[in-house]
One Martini backbone bead per residue (centre of mass of N, CA, C, O) as a GRO file, in nm:
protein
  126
    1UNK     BB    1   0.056  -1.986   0.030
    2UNK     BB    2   0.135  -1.672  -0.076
    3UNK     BB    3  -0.053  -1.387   0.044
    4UNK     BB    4  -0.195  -1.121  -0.091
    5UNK     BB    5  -0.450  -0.879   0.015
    6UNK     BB    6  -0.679  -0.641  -0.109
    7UNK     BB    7  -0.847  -0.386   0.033
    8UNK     BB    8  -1.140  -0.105   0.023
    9UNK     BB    9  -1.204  -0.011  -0.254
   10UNK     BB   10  -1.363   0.255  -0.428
   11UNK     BB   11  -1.596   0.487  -0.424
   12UNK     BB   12  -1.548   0.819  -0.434
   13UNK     BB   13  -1.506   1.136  -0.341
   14UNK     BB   14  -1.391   1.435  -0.292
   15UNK     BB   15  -1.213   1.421  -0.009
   16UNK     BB   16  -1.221   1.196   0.100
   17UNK     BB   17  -1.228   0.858   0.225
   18UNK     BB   18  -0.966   0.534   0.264
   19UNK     BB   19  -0.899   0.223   0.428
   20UNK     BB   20  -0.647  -0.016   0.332
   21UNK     BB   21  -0.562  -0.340   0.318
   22UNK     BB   22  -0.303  -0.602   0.406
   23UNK     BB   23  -0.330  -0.933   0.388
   24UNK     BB   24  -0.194  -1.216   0.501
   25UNK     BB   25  -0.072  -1.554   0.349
   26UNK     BB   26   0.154  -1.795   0.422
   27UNK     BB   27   0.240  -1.581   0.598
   28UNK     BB   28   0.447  -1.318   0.816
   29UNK     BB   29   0.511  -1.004   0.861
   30UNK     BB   30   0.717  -1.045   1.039
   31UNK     BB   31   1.003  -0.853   0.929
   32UNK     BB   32   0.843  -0.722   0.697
   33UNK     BB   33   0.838  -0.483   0.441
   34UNK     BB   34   0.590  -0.253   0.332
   35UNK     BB   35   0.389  -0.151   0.046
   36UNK     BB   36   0.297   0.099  -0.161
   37UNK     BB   37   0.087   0.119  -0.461
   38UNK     BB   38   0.023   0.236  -0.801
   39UNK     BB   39  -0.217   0.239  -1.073
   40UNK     BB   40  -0.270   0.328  -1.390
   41UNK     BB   41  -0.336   0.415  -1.730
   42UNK     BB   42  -0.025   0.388  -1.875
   43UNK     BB   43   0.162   0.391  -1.651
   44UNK     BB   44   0.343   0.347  -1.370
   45UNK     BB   45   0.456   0.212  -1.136
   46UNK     BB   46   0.372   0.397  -0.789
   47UNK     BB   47   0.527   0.492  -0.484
   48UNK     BB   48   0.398   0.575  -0.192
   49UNK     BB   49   0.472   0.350   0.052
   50UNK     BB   50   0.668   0.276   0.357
   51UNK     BB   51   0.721  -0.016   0.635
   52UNK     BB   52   0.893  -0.113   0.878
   53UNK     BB   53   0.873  -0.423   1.096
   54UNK     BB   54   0.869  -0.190   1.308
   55UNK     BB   55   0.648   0.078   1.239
   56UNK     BB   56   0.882   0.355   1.270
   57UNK     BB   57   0.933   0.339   0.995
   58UNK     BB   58   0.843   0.592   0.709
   59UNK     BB   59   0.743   0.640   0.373
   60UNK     BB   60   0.703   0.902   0.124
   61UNK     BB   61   0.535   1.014  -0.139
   62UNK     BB   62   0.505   1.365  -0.233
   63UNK     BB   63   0.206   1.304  -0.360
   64UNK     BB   64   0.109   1.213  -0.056
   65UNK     BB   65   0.223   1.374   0.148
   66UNK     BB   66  -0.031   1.380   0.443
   67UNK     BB   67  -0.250   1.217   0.341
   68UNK     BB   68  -0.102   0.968   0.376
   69UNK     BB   69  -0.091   0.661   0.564
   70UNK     BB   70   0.060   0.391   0.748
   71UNK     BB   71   0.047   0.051   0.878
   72UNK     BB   72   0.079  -0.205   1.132
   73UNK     BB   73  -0.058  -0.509   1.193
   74UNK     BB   74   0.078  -0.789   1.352
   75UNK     BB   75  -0.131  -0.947   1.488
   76UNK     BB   76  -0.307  -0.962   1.181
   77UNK     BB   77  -0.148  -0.943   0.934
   78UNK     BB   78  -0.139  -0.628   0.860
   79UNK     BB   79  -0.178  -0.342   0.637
   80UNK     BB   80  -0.205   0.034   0.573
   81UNK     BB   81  -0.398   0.264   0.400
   82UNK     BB   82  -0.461   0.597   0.442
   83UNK     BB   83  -0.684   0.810   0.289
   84UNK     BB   84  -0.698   1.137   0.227
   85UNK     BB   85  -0.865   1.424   0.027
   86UNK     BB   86  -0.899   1.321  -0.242
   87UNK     BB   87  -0.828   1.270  -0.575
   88UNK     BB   88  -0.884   1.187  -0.887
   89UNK     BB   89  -0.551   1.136  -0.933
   90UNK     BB   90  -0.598   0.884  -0.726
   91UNK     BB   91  -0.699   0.707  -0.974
   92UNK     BB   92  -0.646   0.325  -0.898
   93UNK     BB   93  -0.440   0.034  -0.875
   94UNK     BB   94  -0.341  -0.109  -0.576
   95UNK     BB   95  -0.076  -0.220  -0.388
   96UNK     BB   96   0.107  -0.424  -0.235
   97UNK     BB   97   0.408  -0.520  -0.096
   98UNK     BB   98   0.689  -0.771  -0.037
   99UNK     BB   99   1.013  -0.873  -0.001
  100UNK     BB  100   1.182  -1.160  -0.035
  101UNK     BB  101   1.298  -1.067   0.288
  102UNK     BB  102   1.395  -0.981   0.579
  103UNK     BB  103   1.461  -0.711   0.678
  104UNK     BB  104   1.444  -0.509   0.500
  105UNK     BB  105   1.460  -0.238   0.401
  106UNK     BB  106   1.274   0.047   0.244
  107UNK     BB  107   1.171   0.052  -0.064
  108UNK     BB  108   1.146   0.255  -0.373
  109UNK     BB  109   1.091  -0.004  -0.579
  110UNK     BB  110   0.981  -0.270  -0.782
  111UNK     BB  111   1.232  -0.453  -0.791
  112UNK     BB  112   1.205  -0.493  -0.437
  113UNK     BB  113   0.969  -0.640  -0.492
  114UNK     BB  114   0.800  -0.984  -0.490
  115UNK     BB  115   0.507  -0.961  -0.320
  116UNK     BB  116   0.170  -0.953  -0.461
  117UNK     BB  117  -0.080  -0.815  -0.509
  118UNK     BB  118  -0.385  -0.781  -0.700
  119UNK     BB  119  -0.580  -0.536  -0.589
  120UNK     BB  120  -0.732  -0.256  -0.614
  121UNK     BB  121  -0.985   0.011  -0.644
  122UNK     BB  122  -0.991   0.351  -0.722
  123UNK     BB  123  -1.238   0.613  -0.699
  124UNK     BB  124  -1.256   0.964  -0.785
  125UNK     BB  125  -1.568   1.090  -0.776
  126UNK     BB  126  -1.889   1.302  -0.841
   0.00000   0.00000   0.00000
């Protein structure tokens, strides 16, 4: 059974860090572009960060480029998001997800990704 599997998030106060992990399960990340995303309440899901499957290419969304840092190791089957700086409307609930094909280059459309983790919550509070 293929999954993803998202961890780390947790109550933060504002400056704080946080790194999110997503482990995959059922399948190897090699060769899968990763994405990260989030969501608030009300809002549509927002595309953070993609990285493609050898880790030369990364791209950010302008709203977090500088503070997060996106990263995998293909050796343990993980993706990472970096989160430094946090800010309250950091808050919500992050997401990876995986293309449904190798080899595809990275997208941040929500259309373009096909397996996803369940979410972690990410809490930016003081």
């Amino acid at each position: 059974q293929v999954q993803l599997v998202e961890s780390g998030g947790g109550l933060v106060q504002p400056g704080g860090s946080l790194r999110l992990s997503c482990a995959a399960s059922g399948f190897t990340l090699d060769y899968y572009t990763i994405a990260w995303f989030r969501q608030s309440p009300g809002k549509e899901r927002e595309f953070l960060a993609s990285i493609n499957w050898t880790g030369r290419n990364s791209y950010y969304s302008d709203s977090i480029k500088g503070r997060f840092s996106i990263s995998r190791d293909n050796a343990k089957n993980t993706a990472y998001l970096q989160m430094d700086d946090l800010k309250s409307e950091d808050t919500a609930v992050y997401y990876c997800a995986a293309p449904p094909a190798r080899g595809l280059e990275p997208a941040n459309l929500v259309d373009e990704y096909y397996y996803w983790g369940q979410g972690t919550q990410v809490t930016v509070s003081s």
